[in-house]
C-alpha positions as a Markdown table, in Angstrom:
| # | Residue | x | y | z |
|---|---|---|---|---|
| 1 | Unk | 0.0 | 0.0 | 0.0 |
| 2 | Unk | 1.4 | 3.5 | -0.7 |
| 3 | Unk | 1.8 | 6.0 | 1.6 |
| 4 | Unk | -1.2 | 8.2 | 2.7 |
| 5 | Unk | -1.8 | 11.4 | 0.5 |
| 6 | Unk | -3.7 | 14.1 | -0.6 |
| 7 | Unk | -4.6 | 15.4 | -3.8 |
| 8 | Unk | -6.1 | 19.2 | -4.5 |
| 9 | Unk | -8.0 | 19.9 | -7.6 |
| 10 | Unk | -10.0 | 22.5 | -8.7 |
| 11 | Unk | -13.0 | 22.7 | -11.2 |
| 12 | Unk | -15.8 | 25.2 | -12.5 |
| 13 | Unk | -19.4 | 24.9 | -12.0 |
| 14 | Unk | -22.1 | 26.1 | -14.9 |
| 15 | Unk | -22.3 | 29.1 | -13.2 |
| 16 | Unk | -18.5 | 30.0 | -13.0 |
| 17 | Unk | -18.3 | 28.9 | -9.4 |
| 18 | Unk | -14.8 | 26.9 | -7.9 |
| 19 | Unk | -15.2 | 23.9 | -6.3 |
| 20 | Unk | -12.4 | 22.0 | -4.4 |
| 21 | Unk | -12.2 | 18.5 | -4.7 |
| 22 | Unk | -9.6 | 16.4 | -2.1 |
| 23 | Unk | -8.7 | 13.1 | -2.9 |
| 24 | Unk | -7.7 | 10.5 | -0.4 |
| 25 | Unk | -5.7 | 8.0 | -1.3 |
| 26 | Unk | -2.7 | 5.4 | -0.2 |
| 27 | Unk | -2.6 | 3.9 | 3.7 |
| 28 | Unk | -5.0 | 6.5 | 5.5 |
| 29 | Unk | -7.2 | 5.9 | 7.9 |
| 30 | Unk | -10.2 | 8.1 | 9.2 |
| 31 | Unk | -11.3 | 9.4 | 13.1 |
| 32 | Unk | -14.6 | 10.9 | 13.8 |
| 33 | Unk | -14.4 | 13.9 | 16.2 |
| 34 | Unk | -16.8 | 15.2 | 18.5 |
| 35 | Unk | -17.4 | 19.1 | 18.7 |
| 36 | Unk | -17.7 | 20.6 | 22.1 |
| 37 | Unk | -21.1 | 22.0 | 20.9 |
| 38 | Unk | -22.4 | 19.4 | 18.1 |
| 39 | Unk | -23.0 | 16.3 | 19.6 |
| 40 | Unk | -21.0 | 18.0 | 22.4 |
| 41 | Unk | -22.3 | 16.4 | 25.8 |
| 42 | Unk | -24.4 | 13.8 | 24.3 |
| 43 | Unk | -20.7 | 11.7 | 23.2 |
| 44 | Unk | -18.1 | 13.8 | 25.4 |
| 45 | Unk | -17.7 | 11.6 | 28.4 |
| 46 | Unk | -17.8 | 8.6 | 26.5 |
| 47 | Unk | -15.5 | 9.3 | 23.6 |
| 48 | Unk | -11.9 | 9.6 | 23.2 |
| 49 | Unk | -11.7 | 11.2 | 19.7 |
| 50 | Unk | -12.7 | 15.1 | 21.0 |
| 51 | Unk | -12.9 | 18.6 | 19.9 |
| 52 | Unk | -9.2 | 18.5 | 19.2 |
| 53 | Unk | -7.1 | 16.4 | 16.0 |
| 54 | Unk | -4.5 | 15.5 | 16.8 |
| 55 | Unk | -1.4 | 17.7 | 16.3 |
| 56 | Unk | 1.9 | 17.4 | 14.5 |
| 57 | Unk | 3.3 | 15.8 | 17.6 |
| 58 | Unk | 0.5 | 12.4 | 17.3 |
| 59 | Unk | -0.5 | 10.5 | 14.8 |
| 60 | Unk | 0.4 | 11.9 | 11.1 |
| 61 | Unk | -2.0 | 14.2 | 10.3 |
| 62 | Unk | -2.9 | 14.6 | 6.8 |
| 63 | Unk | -6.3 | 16.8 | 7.0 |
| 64 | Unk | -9.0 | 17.5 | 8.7 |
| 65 | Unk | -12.9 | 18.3 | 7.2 |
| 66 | Unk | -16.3 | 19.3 | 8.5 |
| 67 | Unk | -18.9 | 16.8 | 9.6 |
| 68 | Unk | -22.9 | 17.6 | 9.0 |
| 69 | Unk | -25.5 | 19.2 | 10.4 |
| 70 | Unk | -26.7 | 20.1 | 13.9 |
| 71 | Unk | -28.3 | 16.8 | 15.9 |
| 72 | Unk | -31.2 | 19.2 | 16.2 |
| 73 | Unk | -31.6 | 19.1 | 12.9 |
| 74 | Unk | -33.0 | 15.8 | 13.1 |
| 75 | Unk | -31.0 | 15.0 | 9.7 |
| 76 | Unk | -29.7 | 11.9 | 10.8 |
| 77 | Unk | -27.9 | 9.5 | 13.5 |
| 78 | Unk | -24.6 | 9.8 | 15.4 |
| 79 | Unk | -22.4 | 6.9 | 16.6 |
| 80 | Unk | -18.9 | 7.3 | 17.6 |
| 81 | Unk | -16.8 | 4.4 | 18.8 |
| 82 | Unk | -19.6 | 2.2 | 19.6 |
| 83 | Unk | -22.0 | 5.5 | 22.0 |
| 84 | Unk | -25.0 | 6.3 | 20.2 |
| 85 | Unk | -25.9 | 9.8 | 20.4 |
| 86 | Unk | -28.4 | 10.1 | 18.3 |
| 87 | Unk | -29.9 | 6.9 | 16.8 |
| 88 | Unk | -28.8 | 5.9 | 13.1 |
| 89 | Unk | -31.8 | 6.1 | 10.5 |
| 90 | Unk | -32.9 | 3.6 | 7.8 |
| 91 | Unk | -33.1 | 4.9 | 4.3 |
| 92 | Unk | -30.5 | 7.9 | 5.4 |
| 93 | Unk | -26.8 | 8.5 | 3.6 |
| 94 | Unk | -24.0 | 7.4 | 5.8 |
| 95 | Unk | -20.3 | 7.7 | 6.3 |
| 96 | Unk | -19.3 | 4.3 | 8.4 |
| 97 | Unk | -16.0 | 3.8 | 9.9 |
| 98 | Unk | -14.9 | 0.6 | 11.2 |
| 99 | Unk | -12.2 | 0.2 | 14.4 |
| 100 | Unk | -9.1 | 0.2 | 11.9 |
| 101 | Unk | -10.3 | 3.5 | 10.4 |
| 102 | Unk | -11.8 | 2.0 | 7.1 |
| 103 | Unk | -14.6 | 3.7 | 5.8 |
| 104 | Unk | -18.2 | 3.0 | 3.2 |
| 105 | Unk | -20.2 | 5.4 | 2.4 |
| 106 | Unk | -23.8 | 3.9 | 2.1 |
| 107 | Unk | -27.6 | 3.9 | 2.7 |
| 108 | Unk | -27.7 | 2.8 | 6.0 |
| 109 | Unk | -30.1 | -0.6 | 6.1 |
| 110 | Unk | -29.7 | -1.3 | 2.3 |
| 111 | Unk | -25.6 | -2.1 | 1.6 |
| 112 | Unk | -24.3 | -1.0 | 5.1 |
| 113 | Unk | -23.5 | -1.9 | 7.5 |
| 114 | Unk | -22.4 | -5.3 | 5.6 |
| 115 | Unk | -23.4 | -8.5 | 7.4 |
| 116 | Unk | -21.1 | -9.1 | 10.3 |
| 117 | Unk | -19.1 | -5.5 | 9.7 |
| 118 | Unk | -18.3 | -4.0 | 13.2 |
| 119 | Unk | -19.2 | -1.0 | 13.2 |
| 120 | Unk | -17.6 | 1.6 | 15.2 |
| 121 | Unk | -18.6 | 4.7 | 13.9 |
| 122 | Unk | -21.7 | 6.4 | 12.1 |
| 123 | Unk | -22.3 | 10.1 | 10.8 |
| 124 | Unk | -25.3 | 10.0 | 8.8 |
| 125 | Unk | -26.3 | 12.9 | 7.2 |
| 126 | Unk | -29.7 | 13.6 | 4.6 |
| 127 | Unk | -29.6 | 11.4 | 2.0 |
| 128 | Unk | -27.6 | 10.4 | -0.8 |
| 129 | Unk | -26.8 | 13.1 | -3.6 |
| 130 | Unk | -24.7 | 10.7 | -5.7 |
| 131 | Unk | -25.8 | 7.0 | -6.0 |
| 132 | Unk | -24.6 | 4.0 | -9.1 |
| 133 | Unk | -22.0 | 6.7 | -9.7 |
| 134 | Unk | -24.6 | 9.2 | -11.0 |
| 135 | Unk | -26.1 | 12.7 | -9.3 |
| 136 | Unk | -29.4 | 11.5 | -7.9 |
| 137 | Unk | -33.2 | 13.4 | -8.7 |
| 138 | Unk | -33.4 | 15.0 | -5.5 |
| 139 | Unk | -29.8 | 16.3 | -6.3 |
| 140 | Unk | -31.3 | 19.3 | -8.5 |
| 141 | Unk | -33.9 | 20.0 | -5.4 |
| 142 | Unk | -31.9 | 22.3 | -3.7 |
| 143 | Unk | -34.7 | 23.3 | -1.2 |
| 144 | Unk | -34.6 | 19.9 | 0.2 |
| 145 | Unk | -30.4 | 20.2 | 1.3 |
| 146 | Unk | -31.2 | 22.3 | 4.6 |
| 147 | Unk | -31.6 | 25.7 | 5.6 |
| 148 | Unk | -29.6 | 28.5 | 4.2 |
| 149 | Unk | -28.7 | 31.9 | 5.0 |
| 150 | Unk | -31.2 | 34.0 | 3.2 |
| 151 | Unk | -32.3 | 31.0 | 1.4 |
| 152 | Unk | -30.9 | 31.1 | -1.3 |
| 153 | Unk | -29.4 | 28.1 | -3.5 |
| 154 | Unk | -25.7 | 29.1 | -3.6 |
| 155 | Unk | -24.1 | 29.2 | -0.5 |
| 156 | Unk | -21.0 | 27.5 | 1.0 |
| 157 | Unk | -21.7 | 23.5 | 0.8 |
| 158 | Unk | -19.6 | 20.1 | 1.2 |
| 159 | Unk | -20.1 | 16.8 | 0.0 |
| 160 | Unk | -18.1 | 13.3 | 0.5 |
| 161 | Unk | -17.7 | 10.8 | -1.8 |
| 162 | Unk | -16.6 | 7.3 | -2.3 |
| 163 | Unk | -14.6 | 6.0 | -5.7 |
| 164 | Unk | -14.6 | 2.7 | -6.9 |
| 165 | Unk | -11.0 | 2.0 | -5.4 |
| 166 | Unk | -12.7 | 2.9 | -1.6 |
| 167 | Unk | -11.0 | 6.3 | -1.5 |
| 168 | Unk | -12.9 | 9.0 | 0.2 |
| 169 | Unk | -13.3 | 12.7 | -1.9 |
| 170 | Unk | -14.1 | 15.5 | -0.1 |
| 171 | Unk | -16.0 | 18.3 | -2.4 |
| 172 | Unk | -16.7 | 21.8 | -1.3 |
| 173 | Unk | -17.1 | 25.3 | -2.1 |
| 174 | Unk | -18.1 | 29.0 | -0.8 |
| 175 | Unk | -21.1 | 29.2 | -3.5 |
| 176 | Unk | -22.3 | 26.4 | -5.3 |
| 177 | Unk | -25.5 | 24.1 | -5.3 |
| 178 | Unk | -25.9 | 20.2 | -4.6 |
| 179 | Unk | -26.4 | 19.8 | -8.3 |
| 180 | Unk | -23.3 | 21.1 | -9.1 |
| 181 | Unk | -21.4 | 19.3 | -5.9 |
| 182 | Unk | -23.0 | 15.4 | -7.4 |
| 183 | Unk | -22.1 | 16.8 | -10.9 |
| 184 | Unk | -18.2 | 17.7 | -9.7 |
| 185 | Unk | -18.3 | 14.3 | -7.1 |
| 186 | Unk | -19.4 | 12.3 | -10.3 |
| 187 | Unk | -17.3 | 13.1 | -12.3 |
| 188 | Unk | -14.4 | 12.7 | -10.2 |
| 189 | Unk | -15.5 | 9.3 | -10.1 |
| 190 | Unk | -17.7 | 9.1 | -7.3 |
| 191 | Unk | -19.7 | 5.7 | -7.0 |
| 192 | Unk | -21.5 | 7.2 | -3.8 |
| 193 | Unk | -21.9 | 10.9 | -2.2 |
| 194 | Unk | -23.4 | 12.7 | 0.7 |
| 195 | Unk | -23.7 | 16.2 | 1.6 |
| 196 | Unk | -22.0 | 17.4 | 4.7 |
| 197 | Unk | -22.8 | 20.8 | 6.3 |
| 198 | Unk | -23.1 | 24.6 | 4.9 |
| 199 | Unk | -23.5 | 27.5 | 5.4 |
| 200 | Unk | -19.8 | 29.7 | 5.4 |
| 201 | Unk | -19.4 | 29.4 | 9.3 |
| 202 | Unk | -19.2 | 25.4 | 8.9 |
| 203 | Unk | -17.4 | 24.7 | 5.9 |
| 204 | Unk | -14.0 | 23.7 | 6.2 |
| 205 | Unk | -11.2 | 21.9 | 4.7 |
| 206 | Unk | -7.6 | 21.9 | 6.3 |
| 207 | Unk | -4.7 | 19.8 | 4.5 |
| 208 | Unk | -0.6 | 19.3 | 5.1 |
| 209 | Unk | 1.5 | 19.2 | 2.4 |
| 210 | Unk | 3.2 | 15.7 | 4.7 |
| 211 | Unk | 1.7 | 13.6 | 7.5 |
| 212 | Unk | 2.2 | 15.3 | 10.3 |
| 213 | Unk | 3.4 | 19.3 | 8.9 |
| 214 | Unk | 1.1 | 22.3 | 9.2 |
| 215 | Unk | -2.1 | 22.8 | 7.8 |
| 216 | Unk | -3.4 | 25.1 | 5.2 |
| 217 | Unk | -6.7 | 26.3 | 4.3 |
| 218 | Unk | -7.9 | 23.5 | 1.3 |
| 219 | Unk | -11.1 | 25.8 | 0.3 |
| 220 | Unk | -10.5 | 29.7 | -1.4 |
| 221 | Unk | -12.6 | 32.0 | 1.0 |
| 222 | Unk | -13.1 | 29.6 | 3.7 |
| 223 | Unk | -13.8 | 31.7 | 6.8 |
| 224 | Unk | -12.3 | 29.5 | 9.6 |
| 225 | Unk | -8.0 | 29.8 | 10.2 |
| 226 | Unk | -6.4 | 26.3 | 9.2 |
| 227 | Unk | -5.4 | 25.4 | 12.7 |
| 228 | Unk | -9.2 | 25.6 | 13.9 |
| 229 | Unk | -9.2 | 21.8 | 14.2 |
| 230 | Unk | -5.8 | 21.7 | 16.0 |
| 231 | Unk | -7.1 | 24.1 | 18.7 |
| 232 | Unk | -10.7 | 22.8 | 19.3 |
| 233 | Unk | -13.9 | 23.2 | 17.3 |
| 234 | Unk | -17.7 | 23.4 | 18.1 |
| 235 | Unk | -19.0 | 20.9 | 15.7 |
| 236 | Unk | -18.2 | 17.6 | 14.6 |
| 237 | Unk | -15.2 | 16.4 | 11.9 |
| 238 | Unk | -13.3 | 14.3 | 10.6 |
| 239 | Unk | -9.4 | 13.2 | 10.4 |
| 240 | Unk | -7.5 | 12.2 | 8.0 |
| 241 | Unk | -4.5 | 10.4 | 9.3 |
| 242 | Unk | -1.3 | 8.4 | 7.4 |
| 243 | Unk | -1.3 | 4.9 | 8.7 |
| 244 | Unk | 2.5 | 4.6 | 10.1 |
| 245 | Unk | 4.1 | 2.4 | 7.6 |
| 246 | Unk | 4.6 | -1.2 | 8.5 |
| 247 | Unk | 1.4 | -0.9 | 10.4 |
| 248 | Unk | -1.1 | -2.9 | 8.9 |
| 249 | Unk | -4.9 | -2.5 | 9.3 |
| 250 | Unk | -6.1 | -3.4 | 13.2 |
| 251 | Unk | -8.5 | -6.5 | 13.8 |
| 252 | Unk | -11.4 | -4.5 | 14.5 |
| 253 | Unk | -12.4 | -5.2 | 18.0 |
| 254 | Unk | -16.4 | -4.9 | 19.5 |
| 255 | Unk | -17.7 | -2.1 | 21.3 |
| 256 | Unk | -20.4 | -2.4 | 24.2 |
| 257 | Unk | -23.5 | -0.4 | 22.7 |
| 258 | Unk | -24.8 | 1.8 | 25.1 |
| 259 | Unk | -28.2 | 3.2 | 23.5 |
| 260 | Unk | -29.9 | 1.9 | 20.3 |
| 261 | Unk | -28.1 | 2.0 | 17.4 |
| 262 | Unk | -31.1 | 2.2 | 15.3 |
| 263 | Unk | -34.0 | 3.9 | 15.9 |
| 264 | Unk | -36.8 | 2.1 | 17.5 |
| 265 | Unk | -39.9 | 1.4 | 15.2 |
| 266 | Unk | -41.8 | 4.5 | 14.7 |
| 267 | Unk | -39.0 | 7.0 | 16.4 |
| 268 | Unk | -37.1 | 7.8 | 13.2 |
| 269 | Unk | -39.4 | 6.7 | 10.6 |
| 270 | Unk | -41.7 | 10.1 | 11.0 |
| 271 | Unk | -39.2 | 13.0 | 10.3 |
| 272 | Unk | -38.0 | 11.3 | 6.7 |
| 273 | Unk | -41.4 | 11.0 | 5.5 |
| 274 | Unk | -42.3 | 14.5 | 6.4 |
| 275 | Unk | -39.1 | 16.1 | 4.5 |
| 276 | Unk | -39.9 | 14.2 | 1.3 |
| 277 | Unk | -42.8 | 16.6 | 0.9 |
| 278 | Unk | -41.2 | 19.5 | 2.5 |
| 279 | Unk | -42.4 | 22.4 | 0.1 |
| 280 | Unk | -40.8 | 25.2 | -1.7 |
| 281 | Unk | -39.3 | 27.1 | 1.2 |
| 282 | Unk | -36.8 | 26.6 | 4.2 |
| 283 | Unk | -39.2 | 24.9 | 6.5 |
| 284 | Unk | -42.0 | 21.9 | 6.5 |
| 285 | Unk | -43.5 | 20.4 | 9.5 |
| 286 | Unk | -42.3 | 17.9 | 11.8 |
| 287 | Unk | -44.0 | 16.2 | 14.7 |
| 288 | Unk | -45.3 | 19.6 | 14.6 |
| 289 | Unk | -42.7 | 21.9 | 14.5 |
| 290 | Unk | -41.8 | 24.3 | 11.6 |
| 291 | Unk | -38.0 | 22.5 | 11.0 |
| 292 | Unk | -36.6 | 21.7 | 7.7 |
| 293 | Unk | -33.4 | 19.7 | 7.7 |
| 294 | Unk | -30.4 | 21.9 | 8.2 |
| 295 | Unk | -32.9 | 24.8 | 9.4 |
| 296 | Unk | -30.6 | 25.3 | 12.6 |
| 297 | Unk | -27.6 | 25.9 | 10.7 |
């Protein structure tokens, strides 16, 4: 296996707009972070991986990227390292990562988890926007991708795909749409994508030129300094890390659940049903509240 890396390109939307595209690829491996706000209490005493990466001094860092929405905006379930904070959703897009930092992205209860796959940790997040290596219909409803300031279509958004090798891509920009996020994620080879959050206070991509040296900004105009993840964060994320060489991939080992995984019937069912006839606007009902996914961004 070669060594972990990352590759930057660029591309143009219809509209003009830049999207980044980061490829991961070699020996890398992938942590889920919690944020001290988002899940924040629900995982903090029970996780290790916390509001902090990991800095030049650990593991070799390689980059570090935003997770998705707010819990409160009931747009999917949380799991890290075996604690349920949220429970995981049928029918929902999800990143899975296993105990040696493998990942699948997937529709969680139709392809993953796999039969038998130990799962250790879950970030689900809307549903898919690329799926068979093609941009999905609801792709080109932007309305249904969550609430954005002054709702308008192009704001800052970011996507994650999956290629055919198993290599993550991590898509975002400042203005684009999630048409034009599948389109770029297709193209780039993408079997599989999700969005992650938006919104310009949330969007973030920090990468190191070698495992382990300082970050830079990955995205043109992202707000948030490159060492945000270094000195603690709000929100979720995820870390990219270069598996030391010689190490090869750890038996994944199982995890005492300590809440349901999945939700129980009838608990998680309700809000996806409700969103697929959430109307032209940033809000639809649920269990009687005015919430659109993403509203709380």
């Amino acid at each position: 296996m070669l060594p972990g890396r990352v590759s930057i390109a660029h591309v143009r939307a219809t509209d003009g707009s830049k999207i980044t595209i980061a490829t991961f690829s070699g020996s890398v491996t992938y942590v889920l972070h919690n944020g001290q706000r988002g899940p924040g209490q629900a995982a903090r005493r029970q996780v290790t991986a916390g509001r902090r990466s990991p800095g030049p001094a650990g593991p070799g860092l390689l980059a570090a990227f935003n997770g998705g929405f707010m819990l409160k905006s009931l747009a999917g379930g949380y799991e890290q390292e075996g604690h349920v904070a949220r429970p995981l959703r049928a029918g929902l897009a999800s990143l899975v990562i296993d105990k040696s930092g493998r990942t699948r992205i997937g529709v969680w209860g139709s392809g993953v988890p796999a039969p038998g796959e130990d799962v250790y940790s879950v970030r689900q997040n809307l549903w898919l926007l690329v799926s068979g290596g093609m941009p999905t219909a609801q792709s080109a409803r932007w309305q249904r991708w969550g609430g954005t300031i002054g709702h308008q279509e192009y704001v800052a958004r970011s996507a994650l795909g999956q290629n055919a090798a198993g290599g993550l891509l991590y898509a975002a920009s400042m203005s684009t749409s999630p048409a034009d996020l599948a389109q770029a994620l297709s193209r780039a080879g993408a079997v599989a994508a999700m969005e992650l959050d938006i919104n310009p206070e949330w969007v973030q991509l920090d990468v190191a030129g070698r495992a382990g040296g300082p970050l830079q900004a990955g995205i043109p105009g992202q707000h948030r300094p490159a060492t945000q993840y270094l000195s603690g964060w709000t929100r979720d994320f995820i870390a990219v890390l270069a598996r030391p060489h010689g190490h090869p991939p750890a038996a994944p080992e199982r995890t005492a659940r300590r809440a349901w995984r999945t939700a129980p019937p009838g608990l998680g069912a309700l809000p996806a049903r409700a969103w697929a006839h959430c109307p032209p606007g940033p809000e639809c009902t649920v269990r009687g509240r005015r919430s659109c996914p993403g509203s709380a961004q």
